[in-house]
C-alpha positions in Angstrom: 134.9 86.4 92.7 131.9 84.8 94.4 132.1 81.6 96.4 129.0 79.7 96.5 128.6 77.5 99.7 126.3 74.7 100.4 127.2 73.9 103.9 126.6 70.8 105.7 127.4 69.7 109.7 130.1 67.8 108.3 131.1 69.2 105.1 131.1 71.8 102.5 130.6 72.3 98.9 131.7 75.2 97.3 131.8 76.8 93.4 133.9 79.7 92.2 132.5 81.8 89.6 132.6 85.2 88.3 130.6 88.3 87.8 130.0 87.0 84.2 128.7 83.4 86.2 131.6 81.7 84.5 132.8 78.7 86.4 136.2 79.2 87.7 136.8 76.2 90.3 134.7 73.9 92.8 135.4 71.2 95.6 134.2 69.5 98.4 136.0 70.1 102.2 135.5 68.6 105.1 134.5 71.0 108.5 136.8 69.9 110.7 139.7 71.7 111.3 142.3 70.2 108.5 139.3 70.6 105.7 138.7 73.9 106.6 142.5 75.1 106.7 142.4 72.9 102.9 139.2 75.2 102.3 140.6 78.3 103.1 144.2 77.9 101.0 142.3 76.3 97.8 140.1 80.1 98.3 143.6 82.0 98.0 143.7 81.6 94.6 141.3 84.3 94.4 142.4 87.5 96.4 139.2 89.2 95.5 136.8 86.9 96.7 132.9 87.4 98.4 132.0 83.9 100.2 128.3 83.4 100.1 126.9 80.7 102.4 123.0 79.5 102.5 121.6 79.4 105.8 124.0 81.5 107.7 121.5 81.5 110.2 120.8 77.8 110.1 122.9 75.0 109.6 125.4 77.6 107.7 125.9 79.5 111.0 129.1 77.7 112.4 130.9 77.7 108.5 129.6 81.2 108.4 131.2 82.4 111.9 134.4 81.0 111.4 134.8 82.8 107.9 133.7 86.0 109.4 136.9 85.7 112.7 138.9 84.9 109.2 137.7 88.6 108.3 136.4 87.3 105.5 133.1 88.9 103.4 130.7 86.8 103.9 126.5 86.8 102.2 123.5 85.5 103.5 122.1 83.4 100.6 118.4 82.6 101.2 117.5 79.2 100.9 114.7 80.3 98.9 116.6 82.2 96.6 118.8 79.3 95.9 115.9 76.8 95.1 114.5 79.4 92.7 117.9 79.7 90.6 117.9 75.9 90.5 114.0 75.7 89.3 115.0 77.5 86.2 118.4 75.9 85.6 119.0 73.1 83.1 119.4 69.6 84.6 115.6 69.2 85.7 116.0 70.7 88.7 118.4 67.7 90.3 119.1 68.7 93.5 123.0 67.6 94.8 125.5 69.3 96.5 127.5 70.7 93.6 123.8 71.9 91.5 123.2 73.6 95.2 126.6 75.4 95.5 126.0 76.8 92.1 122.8 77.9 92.7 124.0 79.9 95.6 126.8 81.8 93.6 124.4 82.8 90.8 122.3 84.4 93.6 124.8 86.4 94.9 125.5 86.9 91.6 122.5 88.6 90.7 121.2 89.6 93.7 122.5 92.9 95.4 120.7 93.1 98.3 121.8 90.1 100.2 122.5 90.6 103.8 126.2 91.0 104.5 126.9 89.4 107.7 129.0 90.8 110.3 130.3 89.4 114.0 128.3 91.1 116.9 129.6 88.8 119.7 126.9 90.7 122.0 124.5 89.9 120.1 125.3 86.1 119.7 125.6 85.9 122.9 121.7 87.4 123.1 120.6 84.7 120.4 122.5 82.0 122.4 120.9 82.9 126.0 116.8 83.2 124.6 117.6 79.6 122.7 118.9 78.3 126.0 116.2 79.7 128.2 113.4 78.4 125.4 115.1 75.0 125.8 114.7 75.5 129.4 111.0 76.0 129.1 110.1 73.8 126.8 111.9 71.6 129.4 109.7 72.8 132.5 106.6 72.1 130.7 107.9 68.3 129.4 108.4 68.1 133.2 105.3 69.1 134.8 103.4 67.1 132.1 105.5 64.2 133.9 104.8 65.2 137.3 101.0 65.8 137.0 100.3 62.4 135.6 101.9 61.0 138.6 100.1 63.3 140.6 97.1 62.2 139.1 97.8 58.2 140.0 98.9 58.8 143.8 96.0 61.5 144.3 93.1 60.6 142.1 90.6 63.6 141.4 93.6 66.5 142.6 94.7 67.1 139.6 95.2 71.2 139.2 95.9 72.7 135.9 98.5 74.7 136.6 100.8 73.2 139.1 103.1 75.3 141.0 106.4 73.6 143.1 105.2 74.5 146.3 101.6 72.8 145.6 103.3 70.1 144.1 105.0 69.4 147.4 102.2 69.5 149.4 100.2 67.1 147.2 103.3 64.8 147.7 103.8 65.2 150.8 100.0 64.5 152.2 100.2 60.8 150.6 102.1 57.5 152.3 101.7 54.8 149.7 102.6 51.3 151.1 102.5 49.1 148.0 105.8 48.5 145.9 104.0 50.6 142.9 103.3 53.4 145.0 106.3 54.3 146.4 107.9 54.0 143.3 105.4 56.3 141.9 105.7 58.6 144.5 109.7 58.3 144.6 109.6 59.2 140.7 107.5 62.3 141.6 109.6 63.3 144.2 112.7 62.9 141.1 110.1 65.0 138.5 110.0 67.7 141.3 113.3 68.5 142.0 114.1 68.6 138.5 111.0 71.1 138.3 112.3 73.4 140.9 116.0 73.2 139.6 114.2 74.1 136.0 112.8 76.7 137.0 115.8 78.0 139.2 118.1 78.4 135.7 114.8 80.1 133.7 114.3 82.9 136.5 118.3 83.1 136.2 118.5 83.1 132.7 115.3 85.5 132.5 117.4 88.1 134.6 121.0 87.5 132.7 118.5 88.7 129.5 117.1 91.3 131.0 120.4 93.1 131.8 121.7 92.3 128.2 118.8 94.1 126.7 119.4 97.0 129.0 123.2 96.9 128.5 122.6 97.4 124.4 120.3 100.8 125.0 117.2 98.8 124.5 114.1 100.7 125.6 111.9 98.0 124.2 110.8 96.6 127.8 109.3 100.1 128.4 106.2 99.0 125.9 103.3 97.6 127.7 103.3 93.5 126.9 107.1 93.5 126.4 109.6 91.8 129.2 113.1 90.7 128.8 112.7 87.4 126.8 109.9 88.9 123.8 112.7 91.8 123.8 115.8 89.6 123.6 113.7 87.7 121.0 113.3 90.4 118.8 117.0 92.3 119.5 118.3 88.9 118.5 116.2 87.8 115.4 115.8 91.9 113.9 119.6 92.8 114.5 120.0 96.1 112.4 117.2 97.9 112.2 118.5 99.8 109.1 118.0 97.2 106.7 113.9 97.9 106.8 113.3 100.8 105.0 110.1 101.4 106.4 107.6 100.1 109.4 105.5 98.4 106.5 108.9 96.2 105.6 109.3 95.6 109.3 105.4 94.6 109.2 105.5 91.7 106.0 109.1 90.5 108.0 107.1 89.6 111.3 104.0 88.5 109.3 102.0 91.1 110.6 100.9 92.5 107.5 97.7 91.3 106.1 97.9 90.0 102.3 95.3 91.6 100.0 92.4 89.3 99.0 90.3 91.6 97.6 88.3 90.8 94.7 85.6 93.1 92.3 84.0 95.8 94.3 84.6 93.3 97.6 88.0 94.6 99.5 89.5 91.9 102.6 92.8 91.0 103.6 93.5 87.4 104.9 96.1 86.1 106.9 99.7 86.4 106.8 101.9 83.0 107.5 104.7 84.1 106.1 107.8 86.1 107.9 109.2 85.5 111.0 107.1 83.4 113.0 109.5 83.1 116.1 109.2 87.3 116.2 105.3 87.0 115.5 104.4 84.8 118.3 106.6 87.5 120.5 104.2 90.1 119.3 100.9 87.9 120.0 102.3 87.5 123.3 102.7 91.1 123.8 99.3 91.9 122.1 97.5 89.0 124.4 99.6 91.3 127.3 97.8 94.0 126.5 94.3 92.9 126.3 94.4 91.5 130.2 95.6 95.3 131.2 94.2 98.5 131.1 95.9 99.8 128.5 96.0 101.6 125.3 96.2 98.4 123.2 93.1 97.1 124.5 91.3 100.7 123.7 92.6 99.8 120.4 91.3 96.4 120.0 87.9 97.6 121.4 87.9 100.4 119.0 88.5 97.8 116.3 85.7 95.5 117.5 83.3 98.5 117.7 83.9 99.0 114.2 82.8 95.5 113.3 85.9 93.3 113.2 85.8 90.1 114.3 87.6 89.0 117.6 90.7 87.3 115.5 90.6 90.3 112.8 90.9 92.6 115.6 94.0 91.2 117.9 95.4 91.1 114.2 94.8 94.9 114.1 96.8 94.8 117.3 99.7 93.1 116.2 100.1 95.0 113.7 99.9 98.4 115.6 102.4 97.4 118.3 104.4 96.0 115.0 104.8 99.5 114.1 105.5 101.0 117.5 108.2 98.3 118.1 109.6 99.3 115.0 109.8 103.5 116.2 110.9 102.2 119.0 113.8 99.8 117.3 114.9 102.9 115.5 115.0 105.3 118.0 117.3 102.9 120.2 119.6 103.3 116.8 119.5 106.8 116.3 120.4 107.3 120.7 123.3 104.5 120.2 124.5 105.6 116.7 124.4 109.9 117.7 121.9 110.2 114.3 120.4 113.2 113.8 117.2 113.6 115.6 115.1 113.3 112.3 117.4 111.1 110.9 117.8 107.7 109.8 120.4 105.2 109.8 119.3 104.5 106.7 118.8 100.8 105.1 122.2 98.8 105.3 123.2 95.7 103.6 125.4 95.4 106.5 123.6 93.4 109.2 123.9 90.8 111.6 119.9 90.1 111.6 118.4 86.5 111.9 116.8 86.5 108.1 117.5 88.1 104.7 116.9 91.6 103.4 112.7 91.7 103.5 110.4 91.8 101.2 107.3 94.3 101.5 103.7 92.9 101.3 100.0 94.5 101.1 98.9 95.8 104.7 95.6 96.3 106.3 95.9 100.1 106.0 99.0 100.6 108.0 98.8 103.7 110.2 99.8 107.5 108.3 102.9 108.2 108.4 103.4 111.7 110.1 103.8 114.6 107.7 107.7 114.8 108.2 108.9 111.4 107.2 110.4 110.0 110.2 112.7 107.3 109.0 114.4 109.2 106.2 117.8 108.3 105.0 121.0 110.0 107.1 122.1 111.5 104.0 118.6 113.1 103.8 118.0 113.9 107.3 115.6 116.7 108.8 115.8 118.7 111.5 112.6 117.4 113.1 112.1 115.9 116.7 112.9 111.8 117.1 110.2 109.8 117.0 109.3 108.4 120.8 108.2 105.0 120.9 104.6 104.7 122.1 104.4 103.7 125.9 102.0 102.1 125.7 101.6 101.1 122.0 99.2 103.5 121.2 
């Protein structure tokens, strides 16, 4: 039996059907402790039962968790998914909590690749600590904002772009105002400033508590060029198993690295991708941006790509997409070390995940990179005896 649930901060709505999409019960719960006890004993009625929330990694999440420390089978439902079902159901696509939770069964209904979610408390943990320290910089950044327009008032014309704590003192402490507004201002600074440098003391903290949580899981993906603790915590945390991309052209249309075809008649172009994970595609332009300032392989690559007439934009897209795919070798060669695979072998694509999104979908590519000619992510059940693929250094 399936259980459909749209979940809400404060309550739930759930639907019971079958494999034939028979209805066999509904009801609405509450989230709190006594609704979800009520939740739980209204779902015994069906010993053979798959819960399938929407969002799991959204507002879903906390209903989600709980299920899953309930050791109960729990699906990812895609939001999208869900809103599709409802387009082509009767009712003229009314949208309440009872037409949602139905929606969601008949996906998981009909869909067998949803992601079946798992609990990884290191890896919540991971996703818990890059949140934190993003809130923490977002933070830093609302603060200096704060600071340099004082700044600006009590020294006009001293303004620097990118303030630092120690310059900030110095600025504050080479002015005396001896009007009321002034050393109000100037007292208000002095607040902006220590909340800078205690700011920044949690965000190098929380930088290195990342760090040795990357390192702790057997992650060598700090040991590409571009790549520090908080784009690899990023990553771990959003990409989860690895094994549920079949190939590093999957991996590619999930981080929106992939170019979509736009080719038309005898004229062949690729435009840009929005879609996929944008929190895991600005990690790569960060990394790609890295890349460029340094002397490294990346930026041969980008200069090869502008000598061969891409534009500036067209070619860091050529980058992002090349350290897309050597993120992804590297990804699964972390697996195969921490799983004891084969050394040609795979993992092999897993509905069993506790990733950030839902199984992916593959899209066209800006001719993706050959494969070597032993395939180097082959199933575990078709495994070779061929060496494991090493990440590039220096995404080459």
């Amino acid at each position: 039996m399936i259980i459909g649930v749209d979940p809400h901060k404060l309550s739930a709505t759930i639907e019971v059907v079958d494999h034939d999409e028979r209805k066999l019960g509904n009801g609405r719960f509450t989230t709190d402790k006594a609704g979800y006890a009520a939740m739980r004993k209204y779902a015994r009625a069906w010993p053979e039962r798959i819960w399938a929330v929407e969002g799991a990694n959204g507002v879903g999440r906390p209903l989600a968790q709980r299920l899953l420390e309930s050791c109960e089978e729990v699906l990812d439902v895609p939001a999208k998914l869900a809103a599709r079902v409802r387009l082509f159901d009767t009712g003229h696509n009314r949208k309440t909590d009872a037409h949602d939770a139905h929606a969601i069964a008949i996906v998981a209904v009909r869909t067998p690749e949803l992601r079946v979610l798992k609990i990884d408390g290191e890896l919540e943990a991971l996703r818990m600590l890059i949140e934190r320290r993003e809130a923490l910089t977002r933070r830093r950044v609302q603060t200096v904002c704060r600071l340099q327009a004082l700044l600006a008032e009590l020294l006009p014309g001293q303004r620097k772009a990118d303030i630092t704590v120690l310059q900030a003192k110095k600025m504050l402490a080479s002015v005396r105002p001896r009007d009321v507004a002034g050393k109000t201002r100037r007292r208000l600074a002095a607040e902006e400033l220590a909340e800078l440098t205690t700011v920044e003391t949690k965000i190098k903290k929380s930088t290195m508590e990342l760090k040795e949580m990357v390192e702790a899981r057997g992650s060598h993906l700090m040991d590409l060029h571009g790549i520090g603790p908080v784009v690899a915590a990023r990553i771990l945390a959003d990409v989860g198993d690895v094994a549920r991309f079949a190939d590093r052209n999957r991996f590619a249309s999930w981080t929106g690295t992939a170019p979509l075809d736009a080719s038309s008649g005898e004229q062949n172009r690729h435009r840009l991708s929005r879609a996929g994970n944008r929190r895991v595609n600005h990690m790569i332009h960060i990394a790609a941006v890295t890349q460029l300032r340094l002397d490294t392989e990346g930026r041969a690559y980008y200069r090869r790509k502008r000598a061969s007439g891409k534009k500036q934009k067209e070619a860091i897209r050529s980058l992002k997409r090349h350290l897309s795919d050597a993120i992804y070798r590297q990804l699964v060669a972390d697996a195969q070390l921490a799983q004891g695979a084969d050394p040609g072998g795979h993992c092999g694509a897993s509905l069993t995940s506790s990733a950030a999104d839902f199984h992916p979908r593959i899209g066209t590519s800006d001719q993706p990179l050959p494969d070597p000619p032993a395939r180097r992510y082959a199933a575990a059940s078709h495994s070779r005896n061929t060496p494991t693929p090493v990440a590039l250094q220096n995404a080459g």
